[in-house]
Chimera marker file (.cmm) of the C-alpha trace (Angstrom):
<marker_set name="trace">
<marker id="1" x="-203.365" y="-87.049" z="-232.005" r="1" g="1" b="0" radius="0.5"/>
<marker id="2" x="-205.577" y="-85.650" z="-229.298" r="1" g="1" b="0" radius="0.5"/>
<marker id="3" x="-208.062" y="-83.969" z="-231.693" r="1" g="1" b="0" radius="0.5"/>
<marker id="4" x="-208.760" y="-87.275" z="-233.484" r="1" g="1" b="0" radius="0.5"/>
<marker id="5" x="-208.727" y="-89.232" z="-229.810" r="1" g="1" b="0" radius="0.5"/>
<marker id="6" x="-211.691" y="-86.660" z="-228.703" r="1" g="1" b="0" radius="0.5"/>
<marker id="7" x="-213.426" y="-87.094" z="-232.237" r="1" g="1" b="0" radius="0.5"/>
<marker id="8" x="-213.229" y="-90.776" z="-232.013" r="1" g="1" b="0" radius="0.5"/>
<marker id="9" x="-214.596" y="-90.514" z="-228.088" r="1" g="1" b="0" radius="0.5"/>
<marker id="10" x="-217.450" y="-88.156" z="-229.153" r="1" g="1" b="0" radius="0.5"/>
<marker id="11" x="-218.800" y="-90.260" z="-231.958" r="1" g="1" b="0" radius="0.5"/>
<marker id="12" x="-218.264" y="-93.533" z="-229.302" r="1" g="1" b="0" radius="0.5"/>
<marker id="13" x="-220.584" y="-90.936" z="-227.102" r="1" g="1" b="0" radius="0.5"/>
<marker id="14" x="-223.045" y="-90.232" z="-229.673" r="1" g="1" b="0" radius="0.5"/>
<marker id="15" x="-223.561" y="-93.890" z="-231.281" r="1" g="1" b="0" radius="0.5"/>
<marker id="16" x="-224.421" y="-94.855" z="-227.177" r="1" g="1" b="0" radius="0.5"/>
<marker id="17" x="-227.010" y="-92.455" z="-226.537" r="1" g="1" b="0" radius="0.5"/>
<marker id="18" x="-228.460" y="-93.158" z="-230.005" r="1" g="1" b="0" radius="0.5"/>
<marker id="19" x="-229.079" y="-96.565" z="-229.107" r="1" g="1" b="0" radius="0.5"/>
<marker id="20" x="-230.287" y="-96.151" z="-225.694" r="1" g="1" b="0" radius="0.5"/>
<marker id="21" x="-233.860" y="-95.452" z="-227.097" r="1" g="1" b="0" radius="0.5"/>
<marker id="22" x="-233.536" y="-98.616" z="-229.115" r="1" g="1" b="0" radius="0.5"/>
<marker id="23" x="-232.375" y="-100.681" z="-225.653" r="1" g="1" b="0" radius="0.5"/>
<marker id="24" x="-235.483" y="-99.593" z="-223.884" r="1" g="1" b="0" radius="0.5"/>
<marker id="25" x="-238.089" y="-101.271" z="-226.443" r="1" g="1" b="0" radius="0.5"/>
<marker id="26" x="-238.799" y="-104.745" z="-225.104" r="1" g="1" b="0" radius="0.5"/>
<marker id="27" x="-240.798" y="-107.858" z="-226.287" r="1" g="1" b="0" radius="0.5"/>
<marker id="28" x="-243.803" y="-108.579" z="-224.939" r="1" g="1" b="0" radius="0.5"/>
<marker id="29" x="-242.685" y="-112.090" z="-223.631" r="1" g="1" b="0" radius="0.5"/>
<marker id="30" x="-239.832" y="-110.505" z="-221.701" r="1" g="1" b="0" radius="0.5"/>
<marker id="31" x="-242.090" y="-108.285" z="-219.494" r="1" g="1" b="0" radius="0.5"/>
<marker id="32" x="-245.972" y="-110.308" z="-219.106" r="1" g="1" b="0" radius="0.5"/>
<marker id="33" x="-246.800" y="-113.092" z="-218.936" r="1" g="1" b="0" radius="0.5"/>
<marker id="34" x="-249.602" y="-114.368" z="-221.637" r="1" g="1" b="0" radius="0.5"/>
<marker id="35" x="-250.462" y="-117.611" z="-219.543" r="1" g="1" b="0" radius="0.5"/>
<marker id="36" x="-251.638" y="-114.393" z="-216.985" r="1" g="1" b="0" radius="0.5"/>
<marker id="37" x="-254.354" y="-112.451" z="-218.270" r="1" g="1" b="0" radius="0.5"/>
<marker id="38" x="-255.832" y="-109.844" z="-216.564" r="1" g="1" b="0" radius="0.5"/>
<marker id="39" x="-259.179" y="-108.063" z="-216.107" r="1" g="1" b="0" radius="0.5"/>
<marker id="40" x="-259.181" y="-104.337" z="-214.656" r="1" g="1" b="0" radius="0.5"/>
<marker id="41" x="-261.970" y="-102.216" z="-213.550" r="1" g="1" b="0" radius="0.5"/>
<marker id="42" x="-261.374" y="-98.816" z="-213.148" r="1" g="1" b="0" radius="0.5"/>
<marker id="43" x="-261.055" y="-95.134" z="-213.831" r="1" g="1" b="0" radius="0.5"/>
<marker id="44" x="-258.526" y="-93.816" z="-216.032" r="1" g="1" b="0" radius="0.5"/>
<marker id="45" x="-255.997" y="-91.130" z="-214.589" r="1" g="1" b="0" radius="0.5"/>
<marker id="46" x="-254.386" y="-90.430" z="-217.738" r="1" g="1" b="0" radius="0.5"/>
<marker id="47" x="-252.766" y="-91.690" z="-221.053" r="1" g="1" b="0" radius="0.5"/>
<marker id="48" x="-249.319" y="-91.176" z="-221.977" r="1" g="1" b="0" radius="0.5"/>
<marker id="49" x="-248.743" y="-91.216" z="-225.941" r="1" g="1" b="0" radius="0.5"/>
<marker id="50" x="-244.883" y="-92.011" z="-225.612" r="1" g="1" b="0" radius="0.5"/>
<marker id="51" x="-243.083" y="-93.829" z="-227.985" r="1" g="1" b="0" radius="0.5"/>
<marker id="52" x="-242.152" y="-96.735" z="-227.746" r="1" g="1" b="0" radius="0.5"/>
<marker id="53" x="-245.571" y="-97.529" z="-226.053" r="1" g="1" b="0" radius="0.5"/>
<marker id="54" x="-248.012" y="-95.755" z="-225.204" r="1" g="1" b="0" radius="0.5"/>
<marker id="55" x="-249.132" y="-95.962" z="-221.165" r="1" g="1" b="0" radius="0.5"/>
<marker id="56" x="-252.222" y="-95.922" z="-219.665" r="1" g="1" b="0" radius="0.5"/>
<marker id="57" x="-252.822" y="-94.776" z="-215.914" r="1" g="1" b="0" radius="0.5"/>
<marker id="58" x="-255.686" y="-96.984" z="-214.252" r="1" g="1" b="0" radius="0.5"/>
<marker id="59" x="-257.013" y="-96.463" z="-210.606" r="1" g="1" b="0" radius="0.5"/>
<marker id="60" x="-258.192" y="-100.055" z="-209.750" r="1" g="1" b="0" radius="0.5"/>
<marker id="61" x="-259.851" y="-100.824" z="-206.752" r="1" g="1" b="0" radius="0.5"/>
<marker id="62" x="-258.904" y="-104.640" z="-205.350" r="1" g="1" b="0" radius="0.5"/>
<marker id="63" x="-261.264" y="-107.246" z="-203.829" r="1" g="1" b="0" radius="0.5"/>
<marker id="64" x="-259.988" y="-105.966" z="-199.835" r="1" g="1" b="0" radius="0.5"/>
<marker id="65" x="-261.721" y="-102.157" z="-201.401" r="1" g="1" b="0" radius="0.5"/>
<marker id="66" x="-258.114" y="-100.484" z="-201.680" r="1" g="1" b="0" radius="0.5"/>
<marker id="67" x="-257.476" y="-98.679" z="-204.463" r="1" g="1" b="0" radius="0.5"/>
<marker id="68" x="-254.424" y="-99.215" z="-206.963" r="1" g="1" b="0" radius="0.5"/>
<marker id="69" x="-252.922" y="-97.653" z="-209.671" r="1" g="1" b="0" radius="0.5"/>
<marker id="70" x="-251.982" y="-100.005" z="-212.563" r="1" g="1" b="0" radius="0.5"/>
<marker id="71" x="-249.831" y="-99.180" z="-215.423" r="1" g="1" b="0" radius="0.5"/>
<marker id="72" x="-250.943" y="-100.284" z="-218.294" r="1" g="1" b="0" radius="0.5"/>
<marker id="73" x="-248.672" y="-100.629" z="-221.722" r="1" g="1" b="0" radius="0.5"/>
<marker id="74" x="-250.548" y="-100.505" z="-225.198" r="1" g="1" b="0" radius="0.5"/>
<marker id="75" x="-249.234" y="-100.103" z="-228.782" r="1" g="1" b="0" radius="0.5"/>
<marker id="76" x="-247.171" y="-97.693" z="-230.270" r="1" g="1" b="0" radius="0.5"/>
<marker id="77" x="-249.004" y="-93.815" z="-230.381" r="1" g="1" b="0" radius="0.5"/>
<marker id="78" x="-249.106" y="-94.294" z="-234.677" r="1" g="1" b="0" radius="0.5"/>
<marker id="79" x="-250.372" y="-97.771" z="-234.588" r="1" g="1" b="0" radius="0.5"/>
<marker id="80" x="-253.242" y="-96.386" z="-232.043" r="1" g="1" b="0" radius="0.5"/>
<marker id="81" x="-254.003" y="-93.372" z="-234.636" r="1" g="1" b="0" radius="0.5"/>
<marker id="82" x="-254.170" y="-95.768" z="-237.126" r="1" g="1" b="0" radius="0.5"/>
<marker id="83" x="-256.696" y="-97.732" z="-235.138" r="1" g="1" b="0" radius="0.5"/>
<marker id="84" x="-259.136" y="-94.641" z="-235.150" r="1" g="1" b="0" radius="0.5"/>
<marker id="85" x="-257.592" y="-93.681" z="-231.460" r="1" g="1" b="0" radius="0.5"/>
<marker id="86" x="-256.864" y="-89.828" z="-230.784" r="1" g="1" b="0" radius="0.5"/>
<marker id="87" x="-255.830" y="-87.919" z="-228.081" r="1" g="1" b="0" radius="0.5"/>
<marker id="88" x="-259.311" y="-87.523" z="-226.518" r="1" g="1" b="0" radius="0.5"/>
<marker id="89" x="-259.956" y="-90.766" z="-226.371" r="1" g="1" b="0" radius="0.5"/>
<marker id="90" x="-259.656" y="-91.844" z="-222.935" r="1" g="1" b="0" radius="0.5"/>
<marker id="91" x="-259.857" y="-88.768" z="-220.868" r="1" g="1" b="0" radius="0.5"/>
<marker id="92" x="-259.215" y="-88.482" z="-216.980" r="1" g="1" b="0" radius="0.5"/>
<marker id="93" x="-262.275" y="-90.024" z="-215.235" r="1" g="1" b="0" radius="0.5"/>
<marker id="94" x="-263.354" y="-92.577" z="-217.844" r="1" g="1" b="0" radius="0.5"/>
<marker id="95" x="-264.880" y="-95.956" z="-216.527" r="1" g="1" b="0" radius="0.5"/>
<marker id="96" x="-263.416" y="-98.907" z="-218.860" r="1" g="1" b="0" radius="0.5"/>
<marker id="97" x="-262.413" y="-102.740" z="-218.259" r="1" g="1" b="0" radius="0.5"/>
<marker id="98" x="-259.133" y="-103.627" z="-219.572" r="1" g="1" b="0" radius="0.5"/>
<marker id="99" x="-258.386" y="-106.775" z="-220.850" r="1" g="1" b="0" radius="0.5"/>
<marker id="100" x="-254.400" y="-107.810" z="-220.729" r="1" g="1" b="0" radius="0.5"/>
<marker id="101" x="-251.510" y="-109.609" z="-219.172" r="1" g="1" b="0" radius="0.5"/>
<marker id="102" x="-249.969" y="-109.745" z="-215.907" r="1" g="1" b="0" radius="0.5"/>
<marker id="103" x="-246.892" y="-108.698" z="-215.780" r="1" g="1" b="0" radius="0.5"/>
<marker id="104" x="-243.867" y="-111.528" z="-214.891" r="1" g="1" b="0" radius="0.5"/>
<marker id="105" x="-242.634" y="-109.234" z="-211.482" r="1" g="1" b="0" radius="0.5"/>
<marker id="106" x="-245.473" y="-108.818" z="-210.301" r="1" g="1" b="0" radius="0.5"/>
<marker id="107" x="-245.978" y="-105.040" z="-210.084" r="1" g="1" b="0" radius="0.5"/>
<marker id="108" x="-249.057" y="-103.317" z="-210.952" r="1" g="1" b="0" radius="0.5"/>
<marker id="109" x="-248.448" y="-103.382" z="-214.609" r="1" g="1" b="0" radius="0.5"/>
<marker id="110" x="-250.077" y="-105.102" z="-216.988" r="1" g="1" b="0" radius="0.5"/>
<marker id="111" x="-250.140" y="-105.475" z="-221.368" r="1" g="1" b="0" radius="0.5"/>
<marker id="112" x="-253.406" y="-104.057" z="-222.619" r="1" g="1" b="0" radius="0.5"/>
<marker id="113" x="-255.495" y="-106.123" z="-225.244" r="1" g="1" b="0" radius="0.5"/>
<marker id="114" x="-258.574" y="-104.471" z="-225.403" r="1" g="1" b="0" radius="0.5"/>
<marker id="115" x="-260.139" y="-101.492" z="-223.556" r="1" g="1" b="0" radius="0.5"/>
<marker id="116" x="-264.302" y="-101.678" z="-223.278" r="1" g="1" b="0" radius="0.5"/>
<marker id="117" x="-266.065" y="-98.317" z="-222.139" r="1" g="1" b="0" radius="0.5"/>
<marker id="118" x="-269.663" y="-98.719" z="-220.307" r="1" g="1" b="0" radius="0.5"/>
<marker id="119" x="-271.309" y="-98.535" z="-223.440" r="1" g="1" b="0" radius="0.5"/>
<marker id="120" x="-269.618" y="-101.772" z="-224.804" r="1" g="1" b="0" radius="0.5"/>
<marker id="121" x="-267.588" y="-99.996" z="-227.395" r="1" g="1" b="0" radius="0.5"/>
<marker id="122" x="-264.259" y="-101.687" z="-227.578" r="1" g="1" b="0" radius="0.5"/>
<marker id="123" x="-261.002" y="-100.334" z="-229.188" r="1" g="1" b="0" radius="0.5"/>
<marker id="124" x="-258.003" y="-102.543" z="-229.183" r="1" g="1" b="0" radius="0.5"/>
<marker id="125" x="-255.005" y="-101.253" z="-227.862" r="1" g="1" b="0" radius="0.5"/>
<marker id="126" x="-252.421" y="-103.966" z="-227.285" r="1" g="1" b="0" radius="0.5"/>
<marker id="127" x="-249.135" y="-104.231" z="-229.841" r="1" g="1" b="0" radius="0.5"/>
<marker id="128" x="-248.687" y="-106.930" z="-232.004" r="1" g="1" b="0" radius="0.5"/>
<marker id="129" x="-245.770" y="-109.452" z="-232.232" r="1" g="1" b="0" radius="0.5"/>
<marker id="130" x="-243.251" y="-109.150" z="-230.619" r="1" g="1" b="0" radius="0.5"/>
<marker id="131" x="-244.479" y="-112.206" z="-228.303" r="1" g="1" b="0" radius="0.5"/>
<marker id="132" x="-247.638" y="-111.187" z="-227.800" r="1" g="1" b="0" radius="0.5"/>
<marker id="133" x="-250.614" y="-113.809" z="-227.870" r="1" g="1" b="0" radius="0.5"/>
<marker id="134" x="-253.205" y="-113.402" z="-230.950" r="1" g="1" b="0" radius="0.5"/>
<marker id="135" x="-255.734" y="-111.217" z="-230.995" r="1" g="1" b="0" radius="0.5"/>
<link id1="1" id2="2" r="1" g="1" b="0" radius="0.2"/>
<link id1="2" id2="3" r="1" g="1" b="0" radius="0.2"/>
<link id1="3" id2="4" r="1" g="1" b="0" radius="0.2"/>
<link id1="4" id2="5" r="1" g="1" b="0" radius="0.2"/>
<link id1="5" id2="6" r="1" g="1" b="0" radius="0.2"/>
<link id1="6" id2="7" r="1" g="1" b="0" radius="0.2"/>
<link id1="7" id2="8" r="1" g="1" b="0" radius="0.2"/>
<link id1="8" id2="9" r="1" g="1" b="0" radius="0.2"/>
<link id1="9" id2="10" r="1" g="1" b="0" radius="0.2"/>
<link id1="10" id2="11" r="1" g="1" b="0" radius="0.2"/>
<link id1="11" id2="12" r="1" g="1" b="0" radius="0.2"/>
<link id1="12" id2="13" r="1" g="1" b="0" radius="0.2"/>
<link id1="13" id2="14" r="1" g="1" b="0" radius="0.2"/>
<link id1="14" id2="15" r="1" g="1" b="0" radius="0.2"/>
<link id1="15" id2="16" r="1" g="1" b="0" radius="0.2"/>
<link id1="16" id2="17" r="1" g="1" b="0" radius="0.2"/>
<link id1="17" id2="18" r="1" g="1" b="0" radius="0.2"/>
<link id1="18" id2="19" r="1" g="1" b="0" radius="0.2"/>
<link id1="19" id2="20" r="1" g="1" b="0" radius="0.2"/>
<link id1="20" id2="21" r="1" g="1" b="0" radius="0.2"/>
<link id1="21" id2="22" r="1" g="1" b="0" radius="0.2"/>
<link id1="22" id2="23" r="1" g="1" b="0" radius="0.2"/>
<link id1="23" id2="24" r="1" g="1" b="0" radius="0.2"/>
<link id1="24" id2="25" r="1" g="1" b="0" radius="0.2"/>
<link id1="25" id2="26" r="1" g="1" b="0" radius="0.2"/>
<link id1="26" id2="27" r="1" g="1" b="0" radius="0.2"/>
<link id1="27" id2="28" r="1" g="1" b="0" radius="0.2"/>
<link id1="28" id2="29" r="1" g="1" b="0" radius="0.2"/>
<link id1="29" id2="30" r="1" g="1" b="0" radius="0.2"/>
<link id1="30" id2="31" r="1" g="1" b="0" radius="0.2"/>
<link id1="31" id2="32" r="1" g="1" b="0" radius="0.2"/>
<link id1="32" id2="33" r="1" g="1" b="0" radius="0.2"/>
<link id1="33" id2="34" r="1" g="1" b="0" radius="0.2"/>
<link id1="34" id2="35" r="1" g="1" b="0" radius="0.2"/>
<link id1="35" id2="36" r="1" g="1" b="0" radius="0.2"/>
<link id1="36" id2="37" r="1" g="1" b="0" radius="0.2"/>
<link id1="37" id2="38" r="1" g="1" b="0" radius="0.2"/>
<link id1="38" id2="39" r="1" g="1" b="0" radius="0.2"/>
<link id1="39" id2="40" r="1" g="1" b="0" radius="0.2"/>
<link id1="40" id2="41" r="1" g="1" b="0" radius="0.2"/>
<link id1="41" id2="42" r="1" g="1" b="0" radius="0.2"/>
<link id1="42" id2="43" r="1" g="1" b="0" radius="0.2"/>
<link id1="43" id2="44" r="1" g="1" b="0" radius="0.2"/>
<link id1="44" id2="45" r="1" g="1" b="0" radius="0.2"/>
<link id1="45" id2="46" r="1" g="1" b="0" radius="0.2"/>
<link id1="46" id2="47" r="1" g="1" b="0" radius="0.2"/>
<link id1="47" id2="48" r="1" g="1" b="0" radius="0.2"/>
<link id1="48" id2="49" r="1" g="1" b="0" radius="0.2"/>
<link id1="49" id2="50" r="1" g="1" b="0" radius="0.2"/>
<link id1="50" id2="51" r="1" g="1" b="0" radius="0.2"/>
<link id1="51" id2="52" r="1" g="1" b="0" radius="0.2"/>
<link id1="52" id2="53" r="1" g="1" b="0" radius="0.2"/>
<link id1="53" id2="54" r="1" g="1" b="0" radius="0.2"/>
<link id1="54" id2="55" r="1" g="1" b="0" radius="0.2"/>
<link id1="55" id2="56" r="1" g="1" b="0" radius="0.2"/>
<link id1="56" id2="57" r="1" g="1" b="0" radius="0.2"/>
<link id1="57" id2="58" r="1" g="1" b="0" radius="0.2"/>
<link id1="58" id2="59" r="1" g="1" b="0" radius="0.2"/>
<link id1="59" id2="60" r="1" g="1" b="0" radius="0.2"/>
<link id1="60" id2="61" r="1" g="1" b="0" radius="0.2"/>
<link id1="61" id2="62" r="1" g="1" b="0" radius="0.2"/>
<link id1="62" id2="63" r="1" g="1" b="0" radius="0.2"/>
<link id1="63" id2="64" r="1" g="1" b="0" radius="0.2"/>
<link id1="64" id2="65" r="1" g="1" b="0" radius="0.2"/>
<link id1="65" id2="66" r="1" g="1" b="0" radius="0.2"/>
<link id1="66" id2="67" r="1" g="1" b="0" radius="0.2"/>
<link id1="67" id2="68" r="1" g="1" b="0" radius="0.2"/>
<link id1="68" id2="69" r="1" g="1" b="0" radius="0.2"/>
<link id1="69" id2="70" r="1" g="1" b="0" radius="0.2"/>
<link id1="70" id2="71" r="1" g="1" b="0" radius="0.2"/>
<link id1="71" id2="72" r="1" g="1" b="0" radius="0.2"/>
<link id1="72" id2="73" r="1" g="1" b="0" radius="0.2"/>
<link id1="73" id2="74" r="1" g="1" b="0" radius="0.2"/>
<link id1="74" id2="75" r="1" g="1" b="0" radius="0.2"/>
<link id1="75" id2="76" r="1" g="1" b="0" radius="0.2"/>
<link id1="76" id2="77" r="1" g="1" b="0" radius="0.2"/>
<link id1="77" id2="78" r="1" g="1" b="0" radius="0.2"/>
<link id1="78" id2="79" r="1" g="1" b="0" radius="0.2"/>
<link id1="79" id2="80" r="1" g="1" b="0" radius="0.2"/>
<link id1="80" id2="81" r="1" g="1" b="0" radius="0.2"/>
<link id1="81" id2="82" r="1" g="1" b="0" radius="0.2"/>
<link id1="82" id2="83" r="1" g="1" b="0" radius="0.2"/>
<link id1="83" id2="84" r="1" g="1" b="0" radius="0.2"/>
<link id1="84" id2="85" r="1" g="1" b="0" radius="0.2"/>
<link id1="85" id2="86" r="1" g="1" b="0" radius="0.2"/>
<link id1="86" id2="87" r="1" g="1" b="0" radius="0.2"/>
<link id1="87" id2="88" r="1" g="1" b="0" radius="0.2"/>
<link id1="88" id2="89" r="1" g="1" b="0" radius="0.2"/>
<link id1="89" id2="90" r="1" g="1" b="0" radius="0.2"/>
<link id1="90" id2="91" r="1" g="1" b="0" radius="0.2"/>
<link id1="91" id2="92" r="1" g="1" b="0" radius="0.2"/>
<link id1="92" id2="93" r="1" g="1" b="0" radius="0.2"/>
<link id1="93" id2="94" r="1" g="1" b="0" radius="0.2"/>
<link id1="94" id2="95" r="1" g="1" b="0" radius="0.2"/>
<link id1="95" id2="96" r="1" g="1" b="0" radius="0.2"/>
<link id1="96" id2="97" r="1" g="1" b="0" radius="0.2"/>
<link id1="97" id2="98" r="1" g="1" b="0" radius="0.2"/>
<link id1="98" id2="99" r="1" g="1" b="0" radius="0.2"/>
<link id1="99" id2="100" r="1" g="1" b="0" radius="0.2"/>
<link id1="100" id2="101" r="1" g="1" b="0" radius="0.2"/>
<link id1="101" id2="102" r="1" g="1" b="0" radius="0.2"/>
<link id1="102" id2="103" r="1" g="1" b="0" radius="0.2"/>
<link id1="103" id2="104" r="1" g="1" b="0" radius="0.2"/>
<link id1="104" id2="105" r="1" g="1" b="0" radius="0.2"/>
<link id1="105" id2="106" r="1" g="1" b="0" radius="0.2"/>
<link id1="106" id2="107" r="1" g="1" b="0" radius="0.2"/>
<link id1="107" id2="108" r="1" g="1" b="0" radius="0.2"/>
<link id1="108" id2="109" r="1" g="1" b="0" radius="0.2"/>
<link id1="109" id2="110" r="1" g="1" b="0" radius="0.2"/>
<link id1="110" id2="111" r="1" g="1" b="0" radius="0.2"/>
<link id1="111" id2="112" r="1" g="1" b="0" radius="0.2"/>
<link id1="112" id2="113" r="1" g="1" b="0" radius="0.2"/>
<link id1="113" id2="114" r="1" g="1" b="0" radius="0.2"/>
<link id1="114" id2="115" r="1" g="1" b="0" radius="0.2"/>
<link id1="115" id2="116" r="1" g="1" b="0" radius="0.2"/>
<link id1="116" id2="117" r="1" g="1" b="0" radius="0.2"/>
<link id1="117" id2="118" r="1" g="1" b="0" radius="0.2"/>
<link id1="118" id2="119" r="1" g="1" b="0" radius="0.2"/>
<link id1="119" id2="120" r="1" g="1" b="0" radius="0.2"/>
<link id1="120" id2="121" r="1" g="1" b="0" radius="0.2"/>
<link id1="121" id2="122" r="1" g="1" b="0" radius="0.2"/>
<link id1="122" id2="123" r="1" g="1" b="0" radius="0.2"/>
<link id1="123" id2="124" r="1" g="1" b="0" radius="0.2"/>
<link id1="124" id2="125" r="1" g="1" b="0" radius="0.2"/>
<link id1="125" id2="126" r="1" g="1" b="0" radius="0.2"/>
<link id1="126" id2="127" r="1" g="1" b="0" radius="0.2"/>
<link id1="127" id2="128" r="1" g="1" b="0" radius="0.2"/>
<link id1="128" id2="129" r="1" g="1" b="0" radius="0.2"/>
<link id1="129" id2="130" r="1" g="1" b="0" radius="0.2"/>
<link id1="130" id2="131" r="1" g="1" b="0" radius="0.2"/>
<link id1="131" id2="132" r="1" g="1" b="0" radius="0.2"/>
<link id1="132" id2="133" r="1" g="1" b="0" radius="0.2"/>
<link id1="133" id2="134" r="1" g="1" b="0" radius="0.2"/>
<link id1="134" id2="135" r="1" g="1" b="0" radius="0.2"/>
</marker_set>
């Protein structure tokens, strides 16, 4: 009786922490806002290529001249590879605009759209679906 009690408990266990990854994926439209978009100027600190979005560090400074670091969410790492994106990409120090979405708490995180480097090359980074306005 109390082997199959533990065996039942342990696959209870296991089937929760599967699906805790799965919890933590969100729609767009229940995190930003898409009647807020968003321009930031900055330097990039870093890029994190974690499923299920990737994250991009910003240093932003405001109109009063203090700087802020924004979070910034973009698509999934594959969809970015699949975009022509690697791993250099965006390295530490980079000057880029961001276009994106506010978002809804208020926080210094944002949706990215599209990311524009000095040069006026553009790569799009946002996700699709999900909520998300069109391109």
């Amino acid at each position: 009786m109390h082997t199959k009690l533990l065996g039942l408990l342990a696959g209870a266990a296991g089937l929760t922490a599967l699906s805790a990854p799965a919890m933590a994926h969100h729609s767009f439209s229940s995190e930003f806002d898409a009647n807020s978009p968003i321009t930031l100027e900055g330097e990039v600190i870093k890029m994190e290529w974690v499923n299920p979005h990737s994250w991009l560090h910003i240093r932003v400074v405001n109109d009063k001249g203090v700087a802020e670091d924004w979070k910034v969410e973009g698509g999934a790492p594959s969809a970015l590879l699949r975009r022509g994106w690697n791993r250099d990409s965006l390295p530490p120090g980079t000057r880029i605009v961001v276009q994106g979405y506010k978002a809804f708490d208020g926080s210094l995180r944002a949706n990215a759209r599209t990311i524009e480097f000095p040069d006026g090359k553009q790569l799009f980074i946002g996700s699709t679906g999900n909520g998300a306005p069109p391109e």
